[in-house]
mmCIF file of the N, C-alpha and C atoms, coordinates in Angstrom:
data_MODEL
# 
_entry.id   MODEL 
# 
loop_
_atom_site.group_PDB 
_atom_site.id 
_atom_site.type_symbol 
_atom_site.label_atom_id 
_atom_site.label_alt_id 
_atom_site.label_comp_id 
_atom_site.label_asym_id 
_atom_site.label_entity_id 
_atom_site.label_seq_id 
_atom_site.pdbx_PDB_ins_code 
_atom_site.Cartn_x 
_atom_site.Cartn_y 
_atom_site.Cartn_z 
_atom_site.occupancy 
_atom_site.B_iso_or_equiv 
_atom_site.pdbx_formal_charge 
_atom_site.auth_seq_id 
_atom_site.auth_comp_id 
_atom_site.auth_asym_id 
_atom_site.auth_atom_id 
_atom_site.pdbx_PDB_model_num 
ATOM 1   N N  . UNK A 1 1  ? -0.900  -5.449  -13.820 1.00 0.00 ? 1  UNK A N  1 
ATOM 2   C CA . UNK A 1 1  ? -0.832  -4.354  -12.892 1.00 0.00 ? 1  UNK A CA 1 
ATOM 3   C C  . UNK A 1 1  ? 0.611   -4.199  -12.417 1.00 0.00 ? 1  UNK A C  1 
ATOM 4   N N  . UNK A 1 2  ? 1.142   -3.113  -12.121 1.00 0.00 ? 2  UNK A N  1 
ATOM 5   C CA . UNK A 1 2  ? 2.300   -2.845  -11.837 1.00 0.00 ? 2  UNK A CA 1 
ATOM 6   C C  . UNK A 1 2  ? 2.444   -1.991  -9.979  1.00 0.00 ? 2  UNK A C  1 
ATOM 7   N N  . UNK A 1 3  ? 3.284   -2.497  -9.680  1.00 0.00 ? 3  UNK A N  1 
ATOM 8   C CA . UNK A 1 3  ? 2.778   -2.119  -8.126  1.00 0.00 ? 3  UNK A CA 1 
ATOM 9   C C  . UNK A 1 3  ? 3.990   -1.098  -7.757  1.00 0.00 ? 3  UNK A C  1 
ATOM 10  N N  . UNK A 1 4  ? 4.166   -0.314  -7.044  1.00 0.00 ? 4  UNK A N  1 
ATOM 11  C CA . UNK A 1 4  ? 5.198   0.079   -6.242  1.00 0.00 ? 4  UNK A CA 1 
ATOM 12  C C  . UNK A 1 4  ? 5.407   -0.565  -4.879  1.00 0.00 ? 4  UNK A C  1 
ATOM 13  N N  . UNK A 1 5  ? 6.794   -0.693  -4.599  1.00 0.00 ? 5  UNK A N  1 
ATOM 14  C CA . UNK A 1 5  ? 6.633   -1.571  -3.075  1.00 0.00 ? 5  UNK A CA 1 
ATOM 15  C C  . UNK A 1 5  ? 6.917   -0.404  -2.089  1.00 0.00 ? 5  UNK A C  1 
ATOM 16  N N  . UNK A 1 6  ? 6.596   -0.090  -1.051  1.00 0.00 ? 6  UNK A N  1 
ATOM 17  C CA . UNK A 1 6  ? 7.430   0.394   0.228   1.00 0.00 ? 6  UNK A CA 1 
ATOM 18  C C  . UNK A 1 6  ? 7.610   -0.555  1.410   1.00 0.00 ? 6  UNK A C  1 
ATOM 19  N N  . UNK A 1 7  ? 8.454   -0.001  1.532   1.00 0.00 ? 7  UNK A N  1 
ATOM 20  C CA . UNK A 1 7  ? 8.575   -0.852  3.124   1.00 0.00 ? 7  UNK A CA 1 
ATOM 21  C C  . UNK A 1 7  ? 9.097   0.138   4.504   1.00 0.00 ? 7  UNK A C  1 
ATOM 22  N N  . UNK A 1 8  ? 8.475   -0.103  5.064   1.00 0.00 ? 8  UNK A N  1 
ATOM 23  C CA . UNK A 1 8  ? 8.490   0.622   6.717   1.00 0.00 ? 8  UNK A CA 1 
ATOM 24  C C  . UNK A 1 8  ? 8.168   -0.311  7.717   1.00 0.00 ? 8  UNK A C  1 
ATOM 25  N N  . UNK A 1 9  ? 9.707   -0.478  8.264   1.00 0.00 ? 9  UNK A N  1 
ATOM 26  C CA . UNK A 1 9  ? 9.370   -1.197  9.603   1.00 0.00 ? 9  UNK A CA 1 
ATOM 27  C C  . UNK A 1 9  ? 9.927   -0.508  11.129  1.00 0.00 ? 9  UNK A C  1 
ATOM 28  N N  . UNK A 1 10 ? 9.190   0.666   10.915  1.00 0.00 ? 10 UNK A N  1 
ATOM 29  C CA . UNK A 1 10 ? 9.225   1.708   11.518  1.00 0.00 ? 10 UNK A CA 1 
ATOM 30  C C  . UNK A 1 10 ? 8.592   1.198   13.210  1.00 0.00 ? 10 UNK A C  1 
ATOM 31  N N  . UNK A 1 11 ? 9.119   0.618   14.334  1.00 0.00 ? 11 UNK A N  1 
ATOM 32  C CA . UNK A 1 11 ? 8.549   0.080   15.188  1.00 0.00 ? 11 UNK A CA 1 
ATOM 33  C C  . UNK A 1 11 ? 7.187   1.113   15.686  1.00 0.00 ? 11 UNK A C  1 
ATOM 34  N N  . UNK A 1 12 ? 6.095   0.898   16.229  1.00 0.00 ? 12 UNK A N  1 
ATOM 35  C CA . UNK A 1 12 ? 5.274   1.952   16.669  1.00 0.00 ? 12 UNK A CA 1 
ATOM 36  C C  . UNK A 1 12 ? 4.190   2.994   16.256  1.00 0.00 ? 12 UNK A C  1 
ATOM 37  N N  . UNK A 1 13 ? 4.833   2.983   14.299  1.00 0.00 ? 13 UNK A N  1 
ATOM 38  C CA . UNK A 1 13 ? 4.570   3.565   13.896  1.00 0.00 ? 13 UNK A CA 1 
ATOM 39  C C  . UNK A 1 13 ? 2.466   3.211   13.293  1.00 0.00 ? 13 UNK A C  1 
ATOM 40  N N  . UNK A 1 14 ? 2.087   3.656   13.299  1.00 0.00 ? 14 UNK A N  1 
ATOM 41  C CA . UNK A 1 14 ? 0.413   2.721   13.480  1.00 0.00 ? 14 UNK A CA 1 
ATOM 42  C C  . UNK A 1 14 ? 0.405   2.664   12.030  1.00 0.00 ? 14 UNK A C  1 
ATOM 43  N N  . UNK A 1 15 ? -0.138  1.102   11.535  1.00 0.00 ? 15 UNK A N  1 
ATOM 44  C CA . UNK A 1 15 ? 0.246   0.959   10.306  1.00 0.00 ? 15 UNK A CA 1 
ATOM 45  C C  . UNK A 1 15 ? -0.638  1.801   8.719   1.00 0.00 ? 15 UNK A C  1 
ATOM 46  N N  . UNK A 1 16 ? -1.866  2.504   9.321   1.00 0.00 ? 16 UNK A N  1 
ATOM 47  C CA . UNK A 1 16 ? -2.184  3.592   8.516   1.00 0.00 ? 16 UNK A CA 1 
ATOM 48  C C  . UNK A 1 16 ? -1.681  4.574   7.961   1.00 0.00 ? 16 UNK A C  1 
ATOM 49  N N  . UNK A 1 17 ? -0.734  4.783   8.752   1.00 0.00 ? 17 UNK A N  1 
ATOM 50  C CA . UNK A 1 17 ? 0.573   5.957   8.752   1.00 0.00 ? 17 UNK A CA 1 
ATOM 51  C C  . UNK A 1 17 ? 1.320   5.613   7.414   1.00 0.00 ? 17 UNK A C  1 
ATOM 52  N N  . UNK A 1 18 ? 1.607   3.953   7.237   1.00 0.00 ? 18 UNK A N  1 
ATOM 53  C CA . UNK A 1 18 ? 2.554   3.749   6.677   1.00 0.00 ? 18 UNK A CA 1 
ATOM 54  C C  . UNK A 1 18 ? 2.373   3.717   5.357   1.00 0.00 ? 18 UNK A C  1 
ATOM 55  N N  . UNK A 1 19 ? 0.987   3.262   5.141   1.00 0.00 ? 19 UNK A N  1 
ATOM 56  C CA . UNK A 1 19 ? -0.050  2.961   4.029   1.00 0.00 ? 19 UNK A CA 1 
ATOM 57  C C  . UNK A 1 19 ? -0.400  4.346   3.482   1.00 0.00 ? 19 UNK A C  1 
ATOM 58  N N  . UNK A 1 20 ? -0.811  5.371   4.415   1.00 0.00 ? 20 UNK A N  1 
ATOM 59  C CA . UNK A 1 20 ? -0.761  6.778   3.864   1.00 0.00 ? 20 UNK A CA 1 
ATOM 60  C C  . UNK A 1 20 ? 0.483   7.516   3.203   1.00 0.00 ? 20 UNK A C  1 
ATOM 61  N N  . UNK A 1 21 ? 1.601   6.676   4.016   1.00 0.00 ? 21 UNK A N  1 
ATOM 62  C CA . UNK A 1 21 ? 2.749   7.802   3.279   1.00 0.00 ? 21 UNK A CA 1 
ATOM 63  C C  . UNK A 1 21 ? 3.315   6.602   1.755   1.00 0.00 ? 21 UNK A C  1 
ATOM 64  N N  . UNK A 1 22 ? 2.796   5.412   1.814   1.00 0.00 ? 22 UNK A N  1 
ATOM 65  C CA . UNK A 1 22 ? 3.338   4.266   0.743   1.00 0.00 ? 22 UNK A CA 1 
ATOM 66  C C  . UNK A 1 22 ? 1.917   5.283   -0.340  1.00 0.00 ? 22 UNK A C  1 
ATOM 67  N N  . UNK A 1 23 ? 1.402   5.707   0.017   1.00 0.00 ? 23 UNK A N  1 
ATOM 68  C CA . UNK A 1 23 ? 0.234   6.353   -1.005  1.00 0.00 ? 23 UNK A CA 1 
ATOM 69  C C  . UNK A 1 23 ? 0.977   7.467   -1.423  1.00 0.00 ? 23 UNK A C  1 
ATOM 70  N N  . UNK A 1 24 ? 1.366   8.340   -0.986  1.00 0.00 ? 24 UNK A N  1 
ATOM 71  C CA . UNK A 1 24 ? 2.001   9.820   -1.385  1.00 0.00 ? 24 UNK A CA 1 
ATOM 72  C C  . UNK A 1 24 ? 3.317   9.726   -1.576  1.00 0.00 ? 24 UNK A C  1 
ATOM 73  N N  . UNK A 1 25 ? 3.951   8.389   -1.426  1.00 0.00 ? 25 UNK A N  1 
ATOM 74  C CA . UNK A 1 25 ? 5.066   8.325   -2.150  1.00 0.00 ? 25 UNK A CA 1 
ATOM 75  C C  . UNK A 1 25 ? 4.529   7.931   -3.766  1.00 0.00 ? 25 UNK A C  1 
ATOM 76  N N  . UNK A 1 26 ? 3.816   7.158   -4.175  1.00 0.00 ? 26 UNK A N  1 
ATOM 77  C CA . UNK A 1 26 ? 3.329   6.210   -5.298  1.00 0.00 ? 26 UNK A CA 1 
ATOM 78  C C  . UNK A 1 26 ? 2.430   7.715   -5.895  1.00 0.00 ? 26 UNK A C  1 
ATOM 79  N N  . UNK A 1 27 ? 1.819   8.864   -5.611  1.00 0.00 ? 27 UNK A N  1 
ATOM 80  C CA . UNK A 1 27 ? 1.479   9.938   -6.425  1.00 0.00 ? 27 UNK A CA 1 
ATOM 81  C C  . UNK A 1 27 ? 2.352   10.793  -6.790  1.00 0.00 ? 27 UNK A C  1 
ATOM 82  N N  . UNK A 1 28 ? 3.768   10.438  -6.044  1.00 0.00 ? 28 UNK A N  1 
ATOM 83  C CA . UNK A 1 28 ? 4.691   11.887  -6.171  1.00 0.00 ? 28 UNK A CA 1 
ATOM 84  C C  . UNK A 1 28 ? 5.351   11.330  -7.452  1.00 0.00 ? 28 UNK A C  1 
ATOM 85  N N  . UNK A 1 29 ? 5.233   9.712   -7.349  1.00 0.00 ? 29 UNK A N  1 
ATOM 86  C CA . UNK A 1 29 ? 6.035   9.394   -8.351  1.00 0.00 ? 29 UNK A CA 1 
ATOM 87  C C  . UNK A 1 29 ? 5.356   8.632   -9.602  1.00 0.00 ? 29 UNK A C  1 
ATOM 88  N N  . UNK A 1 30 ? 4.365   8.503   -9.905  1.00 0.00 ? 30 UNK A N  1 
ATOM 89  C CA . UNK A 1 30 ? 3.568   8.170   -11.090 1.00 0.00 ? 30 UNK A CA 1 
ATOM 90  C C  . UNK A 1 30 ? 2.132   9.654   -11.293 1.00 0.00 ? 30 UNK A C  1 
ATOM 91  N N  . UNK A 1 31 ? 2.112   10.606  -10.557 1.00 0.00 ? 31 UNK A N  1 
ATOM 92  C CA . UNK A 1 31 ? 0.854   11.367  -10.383 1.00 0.00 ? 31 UNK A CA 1 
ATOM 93  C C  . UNK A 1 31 ? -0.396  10.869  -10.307 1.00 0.00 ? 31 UNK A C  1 
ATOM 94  N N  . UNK A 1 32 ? -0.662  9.795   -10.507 1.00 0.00 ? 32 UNK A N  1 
ATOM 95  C CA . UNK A 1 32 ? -1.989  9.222   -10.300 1.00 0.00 ? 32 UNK A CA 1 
ATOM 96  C C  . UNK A 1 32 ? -2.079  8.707   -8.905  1.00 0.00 ? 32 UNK A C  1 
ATOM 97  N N  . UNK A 1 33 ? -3.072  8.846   -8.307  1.00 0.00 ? 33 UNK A N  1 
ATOM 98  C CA . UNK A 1 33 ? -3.661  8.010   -7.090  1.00 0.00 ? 33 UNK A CA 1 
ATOM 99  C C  . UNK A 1 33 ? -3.619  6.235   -7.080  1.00 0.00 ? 33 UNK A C  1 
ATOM 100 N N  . UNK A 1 34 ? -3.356  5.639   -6.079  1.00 0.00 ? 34 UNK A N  1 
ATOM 101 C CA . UNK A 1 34 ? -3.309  4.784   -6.446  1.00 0.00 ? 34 UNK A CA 1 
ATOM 102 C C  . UNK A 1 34 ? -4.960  4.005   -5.828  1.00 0.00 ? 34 UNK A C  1 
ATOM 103 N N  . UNK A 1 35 ? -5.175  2.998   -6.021  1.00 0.00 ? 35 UNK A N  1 
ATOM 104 C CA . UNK A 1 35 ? -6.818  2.287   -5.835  1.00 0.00 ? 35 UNK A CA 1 
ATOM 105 C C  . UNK A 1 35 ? -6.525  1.089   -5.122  1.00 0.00 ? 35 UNK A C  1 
ATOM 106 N N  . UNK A 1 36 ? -5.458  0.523   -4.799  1.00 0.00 ? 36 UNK A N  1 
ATOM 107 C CA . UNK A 1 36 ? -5.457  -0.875  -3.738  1.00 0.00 ? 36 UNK A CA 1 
ATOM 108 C C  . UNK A 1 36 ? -3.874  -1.159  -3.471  1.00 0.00 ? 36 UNK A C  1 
ATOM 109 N N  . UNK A 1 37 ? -4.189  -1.995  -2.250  1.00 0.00 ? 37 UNK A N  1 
ATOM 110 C CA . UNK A 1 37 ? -2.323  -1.959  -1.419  1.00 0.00 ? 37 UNK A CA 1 
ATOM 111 C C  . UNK A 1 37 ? -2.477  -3.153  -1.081  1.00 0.00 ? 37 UNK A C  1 
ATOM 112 N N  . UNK A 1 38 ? -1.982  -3.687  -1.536  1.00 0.00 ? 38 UNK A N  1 
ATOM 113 C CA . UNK A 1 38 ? -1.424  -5.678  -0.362  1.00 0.00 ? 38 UNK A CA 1 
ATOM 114 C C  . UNK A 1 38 ? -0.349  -5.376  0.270   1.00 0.00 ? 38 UNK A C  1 
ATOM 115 N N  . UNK A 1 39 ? -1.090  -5.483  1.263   1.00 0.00 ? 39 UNK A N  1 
ATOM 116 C CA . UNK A 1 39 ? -0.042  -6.132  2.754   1.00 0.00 ? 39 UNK A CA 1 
ATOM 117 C C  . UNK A 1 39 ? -0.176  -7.627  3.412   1.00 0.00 ? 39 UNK A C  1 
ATOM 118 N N  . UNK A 1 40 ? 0.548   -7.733  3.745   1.00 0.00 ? 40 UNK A N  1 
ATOM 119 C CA . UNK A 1 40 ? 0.357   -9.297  4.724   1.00 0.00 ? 40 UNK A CA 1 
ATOM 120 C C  . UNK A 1 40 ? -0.185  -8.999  6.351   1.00 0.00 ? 40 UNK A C  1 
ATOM 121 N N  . UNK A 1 41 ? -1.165  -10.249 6.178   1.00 0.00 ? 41 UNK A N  1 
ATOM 122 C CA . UNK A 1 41 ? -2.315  -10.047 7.074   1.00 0.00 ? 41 UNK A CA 1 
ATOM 123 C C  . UNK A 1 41 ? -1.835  -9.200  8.639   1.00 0.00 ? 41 UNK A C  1 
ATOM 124 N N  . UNK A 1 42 ? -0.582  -9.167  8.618   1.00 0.00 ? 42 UNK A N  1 
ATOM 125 C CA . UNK A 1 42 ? -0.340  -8.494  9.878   1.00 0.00 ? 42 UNK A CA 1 
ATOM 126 C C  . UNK A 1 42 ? -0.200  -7.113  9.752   1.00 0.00 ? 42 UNK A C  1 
ATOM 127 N N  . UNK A 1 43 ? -0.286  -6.640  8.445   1.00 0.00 ? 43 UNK A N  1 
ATOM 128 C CA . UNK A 1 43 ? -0.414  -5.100  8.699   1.00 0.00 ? 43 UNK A CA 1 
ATOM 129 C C  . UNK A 1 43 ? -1.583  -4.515  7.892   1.00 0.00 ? 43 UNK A C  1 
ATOM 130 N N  . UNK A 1 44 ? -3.147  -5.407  7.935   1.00 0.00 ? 44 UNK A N  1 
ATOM 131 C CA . UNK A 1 44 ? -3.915  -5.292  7.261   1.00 0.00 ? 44 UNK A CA 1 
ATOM 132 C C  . UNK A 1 44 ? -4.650  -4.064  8.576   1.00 0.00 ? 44 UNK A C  1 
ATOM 133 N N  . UNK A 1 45 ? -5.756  -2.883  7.724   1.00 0.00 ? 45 UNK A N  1 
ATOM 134 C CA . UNK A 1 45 ? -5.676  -2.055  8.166   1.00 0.00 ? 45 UNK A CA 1 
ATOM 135 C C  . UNK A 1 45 ? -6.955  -1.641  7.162   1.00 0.00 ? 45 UNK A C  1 
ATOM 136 N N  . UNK A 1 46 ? -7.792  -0.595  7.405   1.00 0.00 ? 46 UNK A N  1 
ATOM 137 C CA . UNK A 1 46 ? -8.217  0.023   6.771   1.00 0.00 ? 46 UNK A CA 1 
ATOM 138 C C  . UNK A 1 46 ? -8.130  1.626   6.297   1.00 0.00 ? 46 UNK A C  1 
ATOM 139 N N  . UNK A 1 47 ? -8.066  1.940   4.923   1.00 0.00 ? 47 UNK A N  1 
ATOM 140 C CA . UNK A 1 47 ? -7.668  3.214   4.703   1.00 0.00 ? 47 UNK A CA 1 
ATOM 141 C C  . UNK A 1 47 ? -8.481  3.892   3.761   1.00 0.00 ? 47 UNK A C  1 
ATOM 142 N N  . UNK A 1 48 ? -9.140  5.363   4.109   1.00 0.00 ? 48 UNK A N  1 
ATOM 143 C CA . UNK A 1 48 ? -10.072 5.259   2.844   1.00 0.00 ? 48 UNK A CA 1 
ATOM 144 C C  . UNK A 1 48 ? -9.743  6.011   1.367   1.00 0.00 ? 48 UNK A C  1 
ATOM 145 N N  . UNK A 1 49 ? -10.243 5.258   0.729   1.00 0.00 ? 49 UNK A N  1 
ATOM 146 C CA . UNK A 1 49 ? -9.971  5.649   -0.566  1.00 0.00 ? 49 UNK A CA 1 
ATOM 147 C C  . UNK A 1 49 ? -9.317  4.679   -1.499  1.00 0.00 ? 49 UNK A C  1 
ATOM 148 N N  . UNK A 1 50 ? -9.049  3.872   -0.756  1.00 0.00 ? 50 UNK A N  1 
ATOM 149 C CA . UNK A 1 50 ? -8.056  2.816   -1.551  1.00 0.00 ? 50 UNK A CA 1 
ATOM 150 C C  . UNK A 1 50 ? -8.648  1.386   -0.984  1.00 0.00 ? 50 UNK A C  1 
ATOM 151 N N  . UNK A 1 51 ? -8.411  -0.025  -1.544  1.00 0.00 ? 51 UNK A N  1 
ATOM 152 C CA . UNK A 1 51 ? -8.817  -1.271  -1.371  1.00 0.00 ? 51 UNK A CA 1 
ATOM 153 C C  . UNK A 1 51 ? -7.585  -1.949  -0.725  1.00 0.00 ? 51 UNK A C  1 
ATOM 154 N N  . UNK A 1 52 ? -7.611  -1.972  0.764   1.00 0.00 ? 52 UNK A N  1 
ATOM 155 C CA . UNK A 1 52 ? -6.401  -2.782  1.161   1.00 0.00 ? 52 UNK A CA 1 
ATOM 156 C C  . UNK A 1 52 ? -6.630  -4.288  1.101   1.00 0.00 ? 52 UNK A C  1 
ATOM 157 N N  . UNK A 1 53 ? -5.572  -5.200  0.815   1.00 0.00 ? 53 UNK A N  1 
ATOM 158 C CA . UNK A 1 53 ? -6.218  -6.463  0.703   1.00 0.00 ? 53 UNK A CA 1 
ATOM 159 C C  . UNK A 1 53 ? -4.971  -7.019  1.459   1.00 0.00 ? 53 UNK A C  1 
ATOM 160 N N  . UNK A 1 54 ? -4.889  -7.943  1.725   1.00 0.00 ? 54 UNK A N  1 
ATOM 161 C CA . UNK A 1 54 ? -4.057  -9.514  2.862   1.00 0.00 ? 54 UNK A CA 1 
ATOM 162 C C  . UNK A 1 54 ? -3.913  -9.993  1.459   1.00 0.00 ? 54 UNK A C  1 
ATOM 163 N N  . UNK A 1 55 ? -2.314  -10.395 1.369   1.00 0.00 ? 55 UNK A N  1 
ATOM 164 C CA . UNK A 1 55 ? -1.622  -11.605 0.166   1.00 0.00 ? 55 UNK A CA 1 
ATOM 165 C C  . UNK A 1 55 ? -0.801  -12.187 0.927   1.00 0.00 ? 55 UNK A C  1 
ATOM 166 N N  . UNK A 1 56 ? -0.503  -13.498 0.464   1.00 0.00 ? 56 UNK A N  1 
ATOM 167 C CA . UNK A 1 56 ? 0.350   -13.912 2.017   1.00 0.00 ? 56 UNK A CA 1 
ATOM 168 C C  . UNK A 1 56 ? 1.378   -13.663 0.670   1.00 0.00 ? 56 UNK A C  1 
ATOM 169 N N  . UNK A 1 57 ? 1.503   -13.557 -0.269  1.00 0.00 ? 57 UNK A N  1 
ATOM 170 C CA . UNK A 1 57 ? 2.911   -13.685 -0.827  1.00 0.00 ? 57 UNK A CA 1 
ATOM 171 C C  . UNK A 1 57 ? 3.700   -12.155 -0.207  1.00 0.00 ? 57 UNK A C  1 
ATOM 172 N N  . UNK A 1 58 ? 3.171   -11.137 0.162   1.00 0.00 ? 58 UNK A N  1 
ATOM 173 C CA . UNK A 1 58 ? 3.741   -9.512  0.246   1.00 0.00 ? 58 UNK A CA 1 
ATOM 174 C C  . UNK A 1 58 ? 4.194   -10.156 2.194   1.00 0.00 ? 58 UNK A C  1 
ATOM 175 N N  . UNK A 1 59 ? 5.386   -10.130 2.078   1.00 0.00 ? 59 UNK A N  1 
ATOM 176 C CA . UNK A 1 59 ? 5.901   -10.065 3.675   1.00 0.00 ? 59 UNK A CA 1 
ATOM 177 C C  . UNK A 1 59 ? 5.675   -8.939  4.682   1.00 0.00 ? 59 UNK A C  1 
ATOM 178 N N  . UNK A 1 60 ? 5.561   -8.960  5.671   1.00 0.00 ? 60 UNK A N  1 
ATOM 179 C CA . UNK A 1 60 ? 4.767   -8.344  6.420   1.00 0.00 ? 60 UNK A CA 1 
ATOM 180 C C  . UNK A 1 60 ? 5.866   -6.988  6.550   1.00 0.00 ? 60 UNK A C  1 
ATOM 181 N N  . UNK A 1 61 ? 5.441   -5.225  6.820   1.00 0.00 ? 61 UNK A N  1 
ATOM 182 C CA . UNK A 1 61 ? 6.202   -4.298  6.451   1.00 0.00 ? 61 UNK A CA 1 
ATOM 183 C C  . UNK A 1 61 ? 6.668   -3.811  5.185   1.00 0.00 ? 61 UNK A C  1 
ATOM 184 N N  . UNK A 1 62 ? 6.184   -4.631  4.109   1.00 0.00 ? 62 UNK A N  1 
ATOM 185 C CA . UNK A 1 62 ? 6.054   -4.591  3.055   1.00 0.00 ? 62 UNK A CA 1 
ATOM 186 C C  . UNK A 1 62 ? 4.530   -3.686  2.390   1.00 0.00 ? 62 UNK A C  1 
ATOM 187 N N  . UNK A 1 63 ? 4.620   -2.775  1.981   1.00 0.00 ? 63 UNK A N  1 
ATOM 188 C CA . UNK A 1 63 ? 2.974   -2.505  0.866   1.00 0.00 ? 63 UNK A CA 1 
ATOM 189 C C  . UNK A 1 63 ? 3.355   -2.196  -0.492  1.00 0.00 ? 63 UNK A C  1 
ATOM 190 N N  . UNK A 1 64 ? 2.216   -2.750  -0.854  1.00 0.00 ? 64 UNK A N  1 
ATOM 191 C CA . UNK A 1 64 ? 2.512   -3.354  -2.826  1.00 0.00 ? 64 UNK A CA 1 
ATOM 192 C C  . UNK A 1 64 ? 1.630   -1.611  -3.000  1.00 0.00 ? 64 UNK A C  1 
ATOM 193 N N  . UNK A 1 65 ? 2.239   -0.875  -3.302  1.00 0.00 ? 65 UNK A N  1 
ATOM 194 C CA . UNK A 1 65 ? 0.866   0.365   -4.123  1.00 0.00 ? 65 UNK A CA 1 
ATOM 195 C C  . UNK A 1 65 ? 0.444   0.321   -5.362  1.00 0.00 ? 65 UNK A C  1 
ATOM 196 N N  . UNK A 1 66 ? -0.487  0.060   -5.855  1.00 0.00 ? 66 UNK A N  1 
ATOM 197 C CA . UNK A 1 66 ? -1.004  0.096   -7.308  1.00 0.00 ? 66 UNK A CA 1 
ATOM 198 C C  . UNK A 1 66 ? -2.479  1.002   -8.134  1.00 0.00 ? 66 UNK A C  1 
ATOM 199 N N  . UNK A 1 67 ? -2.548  0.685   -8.822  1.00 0.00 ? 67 UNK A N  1 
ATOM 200 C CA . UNK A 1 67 ? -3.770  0.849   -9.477  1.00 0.00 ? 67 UNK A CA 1 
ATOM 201 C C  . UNK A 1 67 ? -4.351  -0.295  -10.172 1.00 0.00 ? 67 UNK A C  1 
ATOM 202 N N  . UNK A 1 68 ? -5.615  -0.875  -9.732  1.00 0.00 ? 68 UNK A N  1 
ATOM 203 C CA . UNK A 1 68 ? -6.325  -1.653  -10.871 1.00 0.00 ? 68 UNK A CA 1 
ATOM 204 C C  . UNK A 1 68 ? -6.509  -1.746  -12.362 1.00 0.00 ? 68 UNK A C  1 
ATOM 205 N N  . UNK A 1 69 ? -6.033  -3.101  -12.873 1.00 0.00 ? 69 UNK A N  1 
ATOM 206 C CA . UNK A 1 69 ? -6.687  -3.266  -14.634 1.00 0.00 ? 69 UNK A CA 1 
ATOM 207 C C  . UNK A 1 69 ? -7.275  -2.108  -15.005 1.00 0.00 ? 69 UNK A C  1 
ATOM 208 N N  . UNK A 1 70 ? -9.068  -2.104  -14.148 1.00 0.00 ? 70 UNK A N  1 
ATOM 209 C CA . UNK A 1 70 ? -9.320  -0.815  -14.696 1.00 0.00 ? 70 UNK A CA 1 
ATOM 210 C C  . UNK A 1 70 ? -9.596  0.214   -14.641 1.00 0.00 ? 70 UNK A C  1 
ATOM 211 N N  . UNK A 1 71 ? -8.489  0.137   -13.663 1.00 0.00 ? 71 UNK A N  1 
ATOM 212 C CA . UNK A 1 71 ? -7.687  2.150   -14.005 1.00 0.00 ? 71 UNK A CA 1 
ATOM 213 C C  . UNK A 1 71 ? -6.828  2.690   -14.175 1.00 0.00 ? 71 UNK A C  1 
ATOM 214 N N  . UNK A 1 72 ? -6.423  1.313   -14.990 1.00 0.00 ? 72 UNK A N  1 
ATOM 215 C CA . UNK A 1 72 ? -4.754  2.129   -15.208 1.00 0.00 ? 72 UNK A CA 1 
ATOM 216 C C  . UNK A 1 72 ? -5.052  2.529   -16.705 1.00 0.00 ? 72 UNK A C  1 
# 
């Protein structure tokens, strides 16, 4: 799987926000939707449409955007 990273450590900013725009950056630039985001447990969050998951390896302000094995 191949991920896109963003990072926003945008103080305030509510971390759905960040996860929504790490999403519409990752369609503007591959056109596909993406299906799951690792963040570290401090900016774990729920968003729909996509599978957010906690990795402790992704540092926190960090989101991994991807698509799953199988859907890519």
């Amino acid at each position: 799987m191949v991920y896109m990273v963003w990072y926003d450590a945008t103080p305030n900013k509510p971390t759905t926000e960040k996860i929504r725009e790490a999403i519409a950056a990752y369609v503007n630039r591959f056109t596909l939707p993406p299906d799951v985001v690792l963040v570290n447990s401090v900016d774990e969050a729920e968003v729909a449409g996509v599978a957010v998951r906690s990795e402790r390896t992704v540092q926190a302000n960090n989101f991994w955007v991807g698509r799953s094995e199988e859907q890519a």
